[in-house]
N, CA, C and O of each residue as an XYZ file, in Angstrom:
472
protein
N      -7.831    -10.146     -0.455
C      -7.327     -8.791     -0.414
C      -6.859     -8.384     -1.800
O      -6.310     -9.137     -2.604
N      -7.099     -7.303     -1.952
C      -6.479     -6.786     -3.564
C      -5.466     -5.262     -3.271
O      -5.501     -4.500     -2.305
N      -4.788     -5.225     -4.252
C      -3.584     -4.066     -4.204
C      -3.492     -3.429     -5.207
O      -3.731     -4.017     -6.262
N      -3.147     -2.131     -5.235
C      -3.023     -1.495     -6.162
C      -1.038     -0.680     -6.073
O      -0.767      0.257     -5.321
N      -0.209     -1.217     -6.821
C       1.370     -1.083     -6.863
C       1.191      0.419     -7.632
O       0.624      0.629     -8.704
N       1.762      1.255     -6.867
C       2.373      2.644     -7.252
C       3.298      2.579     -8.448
O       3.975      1.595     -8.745
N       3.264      3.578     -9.018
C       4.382      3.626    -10.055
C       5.719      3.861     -9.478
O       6.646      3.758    -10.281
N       6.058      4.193     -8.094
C       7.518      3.958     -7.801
C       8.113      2.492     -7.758
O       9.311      2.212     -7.791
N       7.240      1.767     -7.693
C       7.692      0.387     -7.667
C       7.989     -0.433     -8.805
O       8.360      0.358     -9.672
N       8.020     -1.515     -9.230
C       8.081     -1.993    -10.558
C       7.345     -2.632    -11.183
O       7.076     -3.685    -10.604
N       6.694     -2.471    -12.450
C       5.779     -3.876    -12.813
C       5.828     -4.838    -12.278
O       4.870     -5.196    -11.593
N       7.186     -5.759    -12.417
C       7.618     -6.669    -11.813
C       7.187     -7.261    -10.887
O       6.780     -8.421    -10.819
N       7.294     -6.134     -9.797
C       7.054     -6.526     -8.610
C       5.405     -7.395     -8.398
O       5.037     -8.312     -7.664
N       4.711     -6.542     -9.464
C       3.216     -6.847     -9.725
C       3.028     -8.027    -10.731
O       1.867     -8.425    -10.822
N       3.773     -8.530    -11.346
C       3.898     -9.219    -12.271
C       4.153    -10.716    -11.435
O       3.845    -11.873    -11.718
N       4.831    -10.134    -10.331
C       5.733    -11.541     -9.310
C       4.342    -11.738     -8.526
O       3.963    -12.891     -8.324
N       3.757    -10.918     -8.186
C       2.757    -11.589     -7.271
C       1.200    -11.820     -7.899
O       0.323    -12.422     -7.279
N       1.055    -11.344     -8.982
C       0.001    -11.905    -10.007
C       0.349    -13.411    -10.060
O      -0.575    -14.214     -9.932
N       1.657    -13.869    -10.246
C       2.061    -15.267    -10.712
C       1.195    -16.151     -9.229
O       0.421    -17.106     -9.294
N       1.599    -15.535     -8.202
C       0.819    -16.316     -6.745
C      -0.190    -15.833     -6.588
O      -0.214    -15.415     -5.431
N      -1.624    -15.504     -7.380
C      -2.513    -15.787     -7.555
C      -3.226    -14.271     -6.748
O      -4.258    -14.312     -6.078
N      -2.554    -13.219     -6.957
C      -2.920    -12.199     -5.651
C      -3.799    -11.341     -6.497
O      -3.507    -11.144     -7.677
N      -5.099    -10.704     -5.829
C      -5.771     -9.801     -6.777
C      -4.519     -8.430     -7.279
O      -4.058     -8.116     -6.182
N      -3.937     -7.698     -8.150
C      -2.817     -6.840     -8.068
C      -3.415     -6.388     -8.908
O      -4.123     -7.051     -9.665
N      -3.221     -4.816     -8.976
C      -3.228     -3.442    -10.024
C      -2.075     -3.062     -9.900
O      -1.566     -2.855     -8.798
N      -1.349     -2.875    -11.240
C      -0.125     -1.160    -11.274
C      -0.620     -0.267    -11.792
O      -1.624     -0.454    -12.479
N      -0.097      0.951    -11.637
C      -0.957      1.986    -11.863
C       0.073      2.041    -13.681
O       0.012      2.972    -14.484
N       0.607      1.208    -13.785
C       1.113      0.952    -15.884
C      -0.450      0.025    -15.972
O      -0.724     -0.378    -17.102
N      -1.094     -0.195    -15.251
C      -2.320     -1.019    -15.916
C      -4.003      0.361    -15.933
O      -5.199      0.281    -16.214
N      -3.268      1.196    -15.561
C      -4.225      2.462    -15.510
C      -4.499      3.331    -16.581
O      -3.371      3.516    -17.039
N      -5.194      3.911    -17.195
C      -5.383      5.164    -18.482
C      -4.162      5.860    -18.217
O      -3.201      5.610    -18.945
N      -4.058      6.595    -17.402
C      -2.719      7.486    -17.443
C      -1.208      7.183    -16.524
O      -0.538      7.958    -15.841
N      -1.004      5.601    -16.867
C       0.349      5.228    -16.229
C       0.759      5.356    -15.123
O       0.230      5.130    -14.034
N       2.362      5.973    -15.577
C       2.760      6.578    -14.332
C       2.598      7.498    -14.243
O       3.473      8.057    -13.581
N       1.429      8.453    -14.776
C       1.229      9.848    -14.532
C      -0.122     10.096    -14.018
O      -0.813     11.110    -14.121
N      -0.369      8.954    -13.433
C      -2.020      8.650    -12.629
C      -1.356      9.472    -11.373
O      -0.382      9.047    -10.752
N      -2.096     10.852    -11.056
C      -2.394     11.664     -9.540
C      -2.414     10.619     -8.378
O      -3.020      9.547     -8.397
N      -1.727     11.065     -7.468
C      -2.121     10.512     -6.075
C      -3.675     10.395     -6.063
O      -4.235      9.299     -6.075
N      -4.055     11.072     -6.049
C      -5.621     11.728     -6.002
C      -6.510     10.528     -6.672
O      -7.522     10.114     -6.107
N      -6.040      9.992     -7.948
C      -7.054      9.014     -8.582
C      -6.300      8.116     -7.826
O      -7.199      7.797     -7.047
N      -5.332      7.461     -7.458
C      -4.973      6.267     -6.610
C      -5.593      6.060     -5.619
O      -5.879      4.895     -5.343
N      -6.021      7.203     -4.714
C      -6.642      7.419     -3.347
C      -8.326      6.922     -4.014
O      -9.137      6.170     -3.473
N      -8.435      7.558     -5.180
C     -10.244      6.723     -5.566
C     -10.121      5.421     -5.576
O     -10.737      4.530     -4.990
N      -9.131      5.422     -6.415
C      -9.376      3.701     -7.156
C      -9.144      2.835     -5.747
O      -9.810      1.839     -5.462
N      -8.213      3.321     -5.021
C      -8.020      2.355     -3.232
C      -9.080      1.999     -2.949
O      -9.291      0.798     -2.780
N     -10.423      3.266     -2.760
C     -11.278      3.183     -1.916
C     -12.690      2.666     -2.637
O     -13.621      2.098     -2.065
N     -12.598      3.008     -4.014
C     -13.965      2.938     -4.466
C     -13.456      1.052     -5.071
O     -14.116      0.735     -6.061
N     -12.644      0.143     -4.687
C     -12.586     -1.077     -5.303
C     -11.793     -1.731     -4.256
O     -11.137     -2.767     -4.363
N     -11.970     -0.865     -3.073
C     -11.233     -1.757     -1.730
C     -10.103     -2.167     -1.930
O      -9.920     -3.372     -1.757
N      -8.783     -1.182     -2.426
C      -7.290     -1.980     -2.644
C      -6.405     -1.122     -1.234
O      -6.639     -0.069     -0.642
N      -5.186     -2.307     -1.074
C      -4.641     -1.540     -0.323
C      -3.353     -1.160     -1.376
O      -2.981     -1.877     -2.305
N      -2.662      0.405     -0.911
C      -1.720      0.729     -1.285
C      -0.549      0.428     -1.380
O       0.140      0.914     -0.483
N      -0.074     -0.121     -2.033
C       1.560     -0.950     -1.833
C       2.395      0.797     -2.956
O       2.044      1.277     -4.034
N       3.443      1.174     -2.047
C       3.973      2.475     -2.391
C       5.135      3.121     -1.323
O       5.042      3.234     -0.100
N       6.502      3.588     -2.407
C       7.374      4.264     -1.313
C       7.025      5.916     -1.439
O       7.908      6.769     -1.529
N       5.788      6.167     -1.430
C       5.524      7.962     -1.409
C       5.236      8.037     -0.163
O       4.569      7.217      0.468
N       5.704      8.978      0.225
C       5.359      9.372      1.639
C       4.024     10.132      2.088
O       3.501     10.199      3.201
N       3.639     10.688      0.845
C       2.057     11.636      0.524
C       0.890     10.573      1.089
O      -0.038     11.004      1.773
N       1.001      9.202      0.765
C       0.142      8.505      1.210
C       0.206      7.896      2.613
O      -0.769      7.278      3.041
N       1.369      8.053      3.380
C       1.432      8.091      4.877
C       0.607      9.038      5.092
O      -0.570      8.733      5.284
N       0.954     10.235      5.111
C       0.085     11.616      4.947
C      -1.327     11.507      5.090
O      -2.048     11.566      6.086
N      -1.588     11.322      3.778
C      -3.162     10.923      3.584
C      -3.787     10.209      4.907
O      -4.550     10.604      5.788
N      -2.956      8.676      4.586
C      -3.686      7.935      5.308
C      -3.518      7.949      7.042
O      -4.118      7.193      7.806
N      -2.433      9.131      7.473
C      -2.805      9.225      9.008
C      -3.766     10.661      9.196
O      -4.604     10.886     10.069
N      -3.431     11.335      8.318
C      -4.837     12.670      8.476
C      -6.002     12.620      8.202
O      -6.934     13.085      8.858
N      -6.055     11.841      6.840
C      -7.684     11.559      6.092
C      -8.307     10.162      6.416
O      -9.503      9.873      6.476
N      -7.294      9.419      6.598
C      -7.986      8.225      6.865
C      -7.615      6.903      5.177
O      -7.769      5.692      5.022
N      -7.157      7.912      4.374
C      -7.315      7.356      3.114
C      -5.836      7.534      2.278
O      -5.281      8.592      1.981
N      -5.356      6.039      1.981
C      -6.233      5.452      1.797
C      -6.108      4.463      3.082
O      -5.078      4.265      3.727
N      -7.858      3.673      3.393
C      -7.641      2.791      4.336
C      -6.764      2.083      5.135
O      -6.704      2.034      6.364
N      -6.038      1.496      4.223
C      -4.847      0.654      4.320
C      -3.923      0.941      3.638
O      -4.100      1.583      2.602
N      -2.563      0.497      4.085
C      -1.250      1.213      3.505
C       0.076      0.332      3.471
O       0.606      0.407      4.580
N       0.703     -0.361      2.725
C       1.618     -0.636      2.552
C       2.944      0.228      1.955
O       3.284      0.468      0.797
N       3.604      0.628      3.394
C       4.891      2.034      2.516
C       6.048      0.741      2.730
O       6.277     -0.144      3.554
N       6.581      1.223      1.494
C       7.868      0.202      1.166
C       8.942      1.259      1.619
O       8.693      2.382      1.179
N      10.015      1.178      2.350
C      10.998      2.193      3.107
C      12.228      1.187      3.122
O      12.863      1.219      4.176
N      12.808      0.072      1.907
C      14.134     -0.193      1.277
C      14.694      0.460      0.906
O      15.685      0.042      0.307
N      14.508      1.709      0.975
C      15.394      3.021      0.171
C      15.759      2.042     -1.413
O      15.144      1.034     -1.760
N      16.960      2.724     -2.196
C      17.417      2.177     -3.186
C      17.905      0.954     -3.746
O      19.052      0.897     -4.187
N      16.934     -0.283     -3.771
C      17.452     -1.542     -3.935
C      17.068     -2.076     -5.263
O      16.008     -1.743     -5.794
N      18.191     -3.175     -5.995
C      17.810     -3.561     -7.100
C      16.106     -4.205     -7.285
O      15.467     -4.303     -6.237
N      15.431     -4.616     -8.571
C      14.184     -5.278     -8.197
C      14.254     -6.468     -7.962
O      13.156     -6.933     -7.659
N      15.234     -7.331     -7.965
C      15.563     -8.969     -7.296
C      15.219     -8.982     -6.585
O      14.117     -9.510     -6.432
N      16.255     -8.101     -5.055
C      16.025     -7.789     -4.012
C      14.937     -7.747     -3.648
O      14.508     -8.666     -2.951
N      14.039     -6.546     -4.039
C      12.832     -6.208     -3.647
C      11.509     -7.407     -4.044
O      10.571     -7.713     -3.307
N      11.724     -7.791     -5.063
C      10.494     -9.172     -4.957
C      11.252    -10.192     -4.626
O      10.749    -11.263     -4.964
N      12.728    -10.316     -3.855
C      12.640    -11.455     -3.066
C      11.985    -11.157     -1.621
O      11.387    -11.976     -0.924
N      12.220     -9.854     -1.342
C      11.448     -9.782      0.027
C      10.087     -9.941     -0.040
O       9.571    -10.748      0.733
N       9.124     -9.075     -1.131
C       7.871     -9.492     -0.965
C       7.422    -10.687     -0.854
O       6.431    -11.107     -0.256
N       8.593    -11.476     -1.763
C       8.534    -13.482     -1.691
C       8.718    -14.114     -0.265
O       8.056    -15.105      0.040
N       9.448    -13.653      0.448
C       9.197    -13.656      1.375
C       8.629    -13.543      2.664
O       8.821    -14.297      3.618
N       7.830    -12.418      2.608
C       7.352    -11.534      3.419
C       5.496    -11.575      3.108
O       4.798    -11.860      4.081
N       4.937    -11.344      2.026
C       4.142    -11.326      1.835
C       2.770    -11.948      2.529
O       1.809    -11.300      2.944
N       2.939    -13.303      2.538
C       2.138    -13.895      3.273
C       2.151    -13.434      5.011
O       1.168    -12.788      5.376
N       2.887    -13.649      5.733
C       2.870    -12.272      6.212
C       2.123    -11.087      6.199
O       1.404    -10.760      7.143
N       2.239    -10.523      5.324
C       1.816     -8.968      5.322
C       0.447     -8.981      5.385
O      -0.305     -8.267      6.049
N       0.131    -10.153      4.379
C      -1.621    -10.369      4.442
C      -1.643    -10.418      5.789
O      -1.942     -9.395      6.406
N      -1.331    -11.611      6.472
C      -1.727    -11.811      7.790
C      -1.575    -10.698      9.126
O      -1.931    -10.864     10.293
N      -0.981     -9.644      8.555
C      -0.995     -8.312      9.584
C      -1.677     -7.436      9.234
O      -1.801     -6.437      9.943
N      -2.347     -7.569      7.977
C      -3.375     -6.333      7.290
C      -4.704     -7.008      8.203
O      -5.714     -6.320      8.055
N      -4.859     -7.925      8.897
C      -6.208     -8.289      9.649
C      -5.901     -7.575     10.853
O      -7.013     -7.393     11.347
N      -5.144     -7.117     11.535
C      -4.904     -6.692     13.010
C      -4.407     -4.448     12.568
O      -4.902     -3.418     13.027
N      -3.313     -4.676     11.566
C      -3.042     -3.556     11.153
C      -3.564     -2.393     10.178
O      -3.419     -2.906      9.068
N      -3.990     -1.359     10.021
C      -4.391     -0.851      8.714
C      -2.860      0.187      8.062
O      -3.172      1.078      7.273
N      -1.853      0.093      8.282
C      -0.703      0.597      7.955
C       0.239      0.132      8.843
O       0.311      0.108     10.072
N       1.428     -0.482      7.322
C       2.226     -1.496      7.401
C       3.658     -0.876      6.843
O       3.735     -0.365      5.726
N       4.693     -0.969      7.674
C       6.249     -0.442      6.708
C       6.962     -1.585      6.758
O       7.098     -2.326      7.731
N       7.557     -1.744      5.324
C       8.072     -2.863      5.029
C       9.399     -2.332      4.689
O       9.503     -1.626      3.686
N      10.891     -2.714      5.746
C      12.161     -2.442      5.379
C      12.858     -3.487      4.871
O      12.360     -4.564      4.541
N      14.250     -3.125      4.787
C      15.148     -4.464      4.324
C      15.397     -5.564      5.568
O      15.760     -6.740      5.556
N      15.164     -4.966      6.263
C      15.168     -6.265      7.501
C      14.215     -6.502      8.611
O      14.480     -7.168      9.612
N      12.706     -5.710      8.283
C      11.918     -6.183      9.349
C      10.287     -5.535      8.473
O      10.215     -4.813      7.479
N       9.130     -6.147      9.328
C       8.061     -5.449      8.822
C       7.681     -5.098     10.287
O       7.954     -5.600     11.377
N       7.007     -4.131      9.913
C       6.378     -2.622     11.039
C       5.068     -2.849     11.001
O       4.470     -2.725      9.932
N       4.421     -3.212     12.141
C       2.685     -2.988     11.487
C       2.355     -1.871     12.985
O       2.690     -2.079     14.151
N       1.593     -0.682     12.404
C       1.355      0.339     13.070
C       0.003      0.189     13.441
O      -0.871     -0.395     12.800
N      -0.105      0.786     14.570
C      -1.814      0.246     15.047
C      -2.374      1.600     14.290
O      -2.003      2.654     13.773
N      -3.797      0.630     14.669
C      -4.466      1.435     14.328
C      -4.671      2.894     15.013
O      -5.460      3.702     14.522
């Protein structure tokens, strides 16, 4: 599985799971940063098969009206340091893979993961 990390999130976060061997994009690894459009995120998802790891709500949106992008990881920790937040993905992650086979949109809080049917 490969991902592409929103610019609301942190390098870091992409940096932490590059280290465990995960295919990962941030959109700081893109031509135009953090000022890459929803719109080219929604290409790059679909035309290189990534799922969305992102706390925008535009891509809930998308992906229950359009279909896109495919798959969806919304992060809904509200305001937490980035420790916090890549200790949960450290946690959680393996996991998440294993519900992206049954789920195509996934919410990940501070104390539980959500997998929404299809």
């Amino acid at each position: 599985m490969k991902f592409l990390i929103d610019a609301n999130l942190p390098f870091r976060l992409a940096k932490a799971l590059k280290a465990r061997s995960f295919d990962i994009l941030h959109t700081d690894e893109l031509p135009n940063k953090e000022r890459t459009s929803d719109k080219e995120i929604r290409e790059i998802s679909v035309n290189q098969d990534r799922i969305i790891i992102t706390k925008d709500s535009d891509f809930l949106d998308s992906h229950v009206i359009q279909g896109i992008p495919t798959k969806l990881l919304l992060v809904t920790t509200g305001n937490i340091i980035n420790k916090e937040l890549i200790s949960l993905f450290d946690k959680y992650f393996d996991t998440l893979i294993q519900l992206f086979e049954i789920y195509d949109m996934i919410e990940l809080n501070n104390d539980q993961i959500i997998g929404h049917e299809k």
